[in-house]
N, C-alpha and C positions, 0 to 999 in steps of 0.2 A: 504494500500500500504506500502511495506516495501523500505522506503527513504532514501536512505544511500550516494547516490552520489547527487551533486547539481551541475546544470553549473549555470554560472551568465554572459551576454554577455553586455562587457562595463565596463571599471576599471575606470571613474569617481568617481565624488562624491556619487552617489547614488549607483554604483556596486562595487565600493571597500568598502562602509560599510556593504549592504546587506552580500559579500563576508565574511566579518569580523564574522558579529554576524552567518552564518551557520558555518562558521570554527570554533568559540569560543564555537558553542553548540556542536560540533563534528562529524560536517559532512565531509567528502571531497569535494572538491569544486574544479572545474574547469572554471577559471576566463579568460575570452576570450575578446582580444581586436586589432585591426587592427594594430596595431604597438606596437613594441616592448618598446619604450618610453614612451607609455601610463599607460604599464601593469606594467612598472619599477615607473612609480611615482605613481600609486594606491597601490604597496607593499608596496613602502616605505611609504604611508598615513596610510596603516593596521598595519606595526609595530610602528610606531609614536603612535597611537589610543590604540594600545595592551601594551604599554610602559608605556602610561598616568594610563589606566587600571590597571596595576600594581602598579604604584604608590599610586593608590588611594585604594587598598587594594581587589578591584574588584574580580580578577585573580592573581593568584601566577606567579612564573615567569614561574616554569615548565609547565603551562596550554599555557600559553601565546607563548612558542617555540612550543608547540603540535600545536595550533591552525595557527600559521604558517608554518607547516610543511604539513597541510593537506589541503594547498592552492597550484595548480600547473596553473602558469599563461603560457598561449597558444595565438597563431594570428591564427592557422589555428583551421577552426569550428568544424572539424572532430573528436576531441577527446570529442567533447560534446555527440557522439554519445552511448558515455558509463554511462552518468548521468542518472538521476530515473526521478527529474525533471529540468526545464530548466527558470532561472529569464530573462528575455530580461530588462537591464537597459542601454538602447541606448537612443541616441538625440532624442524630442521629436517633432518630424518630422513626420507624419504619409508616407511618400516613403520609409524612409529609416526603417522604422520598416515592410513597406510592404515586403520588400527585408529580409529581416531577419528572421520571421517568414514564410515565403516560406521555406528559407534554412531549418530554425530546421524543420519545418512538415518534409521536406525530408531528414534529418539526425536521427533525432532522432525516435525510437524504436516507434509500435504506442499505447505505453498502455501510455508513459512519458507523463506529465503533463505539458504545456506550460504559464508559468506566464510572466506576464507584470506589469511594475513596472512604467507602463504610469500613468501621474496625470492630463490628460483630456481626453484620443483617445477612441475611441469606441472599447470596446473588442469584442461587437460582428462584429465589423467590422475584425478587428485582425482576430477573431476567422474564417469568413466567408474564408479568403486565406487558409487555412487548410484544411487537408480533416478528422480532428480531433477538430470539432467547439465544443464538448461534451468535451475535456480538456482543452480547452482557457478559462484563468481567471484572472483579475486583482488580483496583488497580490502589492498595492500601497503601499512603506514605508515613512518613513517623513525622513528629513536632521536636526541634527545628525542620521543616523542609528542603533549605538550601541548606544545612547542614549533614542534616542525616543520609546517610548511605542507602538502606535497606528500602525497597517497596517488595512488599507483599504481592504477589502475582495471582489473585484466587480465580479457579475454575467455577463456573455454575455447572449444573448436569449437562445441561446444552449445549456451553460454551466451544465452541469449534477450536482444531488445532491453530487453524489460520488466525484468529483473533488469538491467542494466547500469546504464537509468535513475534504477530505486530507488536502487542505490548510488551512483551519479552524485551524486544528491540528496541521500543520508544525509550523505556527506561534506561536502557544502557548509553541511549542516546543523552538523558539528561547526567550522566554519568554516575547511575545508580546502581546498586544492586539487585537485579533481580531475583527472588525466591518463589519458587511455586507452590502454591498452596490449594491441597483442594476445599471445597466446600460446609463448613461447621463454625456452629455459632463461635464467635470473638477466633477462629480461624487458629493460628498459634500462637502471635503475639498477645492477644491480650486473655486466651484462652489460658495460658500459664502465669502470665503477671496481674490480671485483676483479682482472680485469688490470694495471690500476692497481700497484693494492696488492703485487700478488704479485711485480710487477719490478720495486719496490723491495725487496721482500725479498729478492730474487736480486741486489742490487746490495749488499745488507747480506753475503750469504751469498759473495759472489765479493770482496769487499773493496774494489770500487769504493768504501765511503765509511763511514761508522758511519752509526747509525739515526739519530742528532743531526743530522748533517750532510746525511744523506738530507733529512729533517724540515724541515730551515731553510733548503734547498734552493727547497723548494715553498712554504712561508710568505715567503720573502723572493722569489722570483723570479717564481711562480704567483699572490702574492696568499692560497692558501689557508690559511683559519681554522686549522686544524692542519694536519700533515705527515699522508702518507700511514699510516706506520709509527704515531703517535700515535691514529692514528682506526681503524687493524686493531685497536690495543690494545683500544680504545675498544668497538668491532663485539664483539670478542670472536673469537681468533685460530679456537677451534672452529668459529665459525659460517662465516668466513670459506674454512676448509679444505672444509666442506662444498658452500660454494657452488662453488667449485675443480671441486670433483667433480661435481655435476649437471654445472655447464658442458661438463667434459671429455668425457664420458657421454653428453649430451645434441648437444652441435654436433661431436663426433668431430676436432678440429681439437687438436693437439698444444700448441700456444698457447695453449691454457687449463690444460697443467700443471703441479699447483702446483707451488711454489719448495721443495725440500728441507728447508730452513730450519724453511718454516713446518709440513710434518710432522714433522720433530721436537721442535718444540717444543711441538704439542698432545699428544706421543709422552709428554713428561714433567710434562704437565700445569698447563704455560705458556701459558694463555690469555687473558692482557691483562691488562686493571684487574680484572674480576672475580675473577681468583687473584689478586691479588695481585705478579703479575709475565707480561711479556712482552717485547715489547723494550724496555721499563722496567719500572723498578719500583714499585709503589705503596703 
């Protein structure tokens, strides 16, 4: 397939870096988001990101104006009707990606390639609203995006080798790693670390230790870059609940339910560094 246009629907965290790294490798990229304040503060997150880049000797500065040049931010979904393929990085809600992938099957062209940048939903579920289940395929990246290596490659039942490969290849193209994954709730990454995450909140929530002491636990005895509780912050404790729940829903196994804790605190609107407070403060 020859890939030269990209939508990405959703200027968050996760669709304004995706948006980043196709623009930095020199795609065009049309960045779609339901209001016009969204699309304004994921630009400004891309040239902030593109800025650092520069500074760290990454990208020259003249790379860094090209790759914002060949970003065009849109609310309405109809100019995604000229893309090759299409990232869906929306709320990870499976109604509202219902609604979404509906739209692109029926806007978009039917040879385009539909990815999902979901980090638990069933692609072949995604995939089954289409009348194009042979192009649906997770296309999972990690938070930093122009930082992280790793995209998840996930198969639905459907999903054709052809479509696998192209995105096989696109990723490699943003100089990513590719892994292949097939089809199950929160896939591997978050199939092994939201567990994780959740039993130390339940070690927070039983008084086994403070979130500090949780935290310096795993950096000092693990080795890990942050503590688990510092990287839910981080995730964003909502997203986190969410995934809790496909899992539980999804594998039926008692062991994936979440920690008390952590629905209460998305209950009051305590969702990490993005509010402003979770199990710290910022």
């Amino acid at each position: 397939m020859d890939i030269k246009a990209v939508g990405v629907i959703g200027a968050g965290t996760m669709g304004n870096g995706i948006a980043h790294v196709f623009a930095r490798s020199g795609f065009s990229v049309v960045l779609c988001d339901v209001e016009q304040r969204f699309l304004e503060r994921g630009l400004a997150t891309i040239t902030k990101n593109l800025e650092r880049e520069v500074a760290k000797n990454k990208v020259t500065a003249e790379e860094k104006a090209a790759a914002l040049k060949r970003i065009e931010g849109v609310t309405e979904r109809g100019k995604l009707a000229e893309c090759d393929v299409i990232v869906e990085a929306a709320t990870e809600k499976f109604e509202i990606k219902t609604e979404i992938f509906r739209d692109l099957d029926r806007l978009a062209r039917p040879e385009v390639i539909l990815a999902s940048n979901t980090s638990s939903i069933s692609i072949t579920k995604l995939a089954a609203l289409t009348r194009r289940p042979e192009k649906v395929i997770g296309m999972h990246f990690f938070n930093p995006v122009p930082v992280m290596k790793l995209v998840e490659v996930i198969r639905g039942l459907a999903t054709s080798q052809e479509t696998f490969a192209a995105v096989r290849e696109l990723a490699v193209k943003l100089e990513k790693t590719p892994v292949e994954v097939n089809d199950a709730p929160g896939f591997v990454s978050n199939r092994v670390l939201m567990p994780l995450l959740n039993e130390a909140m339940f070690a927070v929530m039983e008084g086994v230790a403070t979130a500090e002491a949780v935290d310096e636990v795993f950096k000092l005895g693990m080795a890990h870059p942050m503590g688990p509780l510092t990287l839910a912050d981080f995730i964003g404790l909502d997203v986190c609940l969410d995934i809790m729940r496909v899992m539980q829903e999804g594998l039926g196994d008692p062991k994936y339910r979440p920690c008390p804790l952590l629905i209460k605190m998305v209950d009051a609107g305590w969702l990490g560094r993005k509010s402003g407070r979770g199990f710290y403060r910022y």
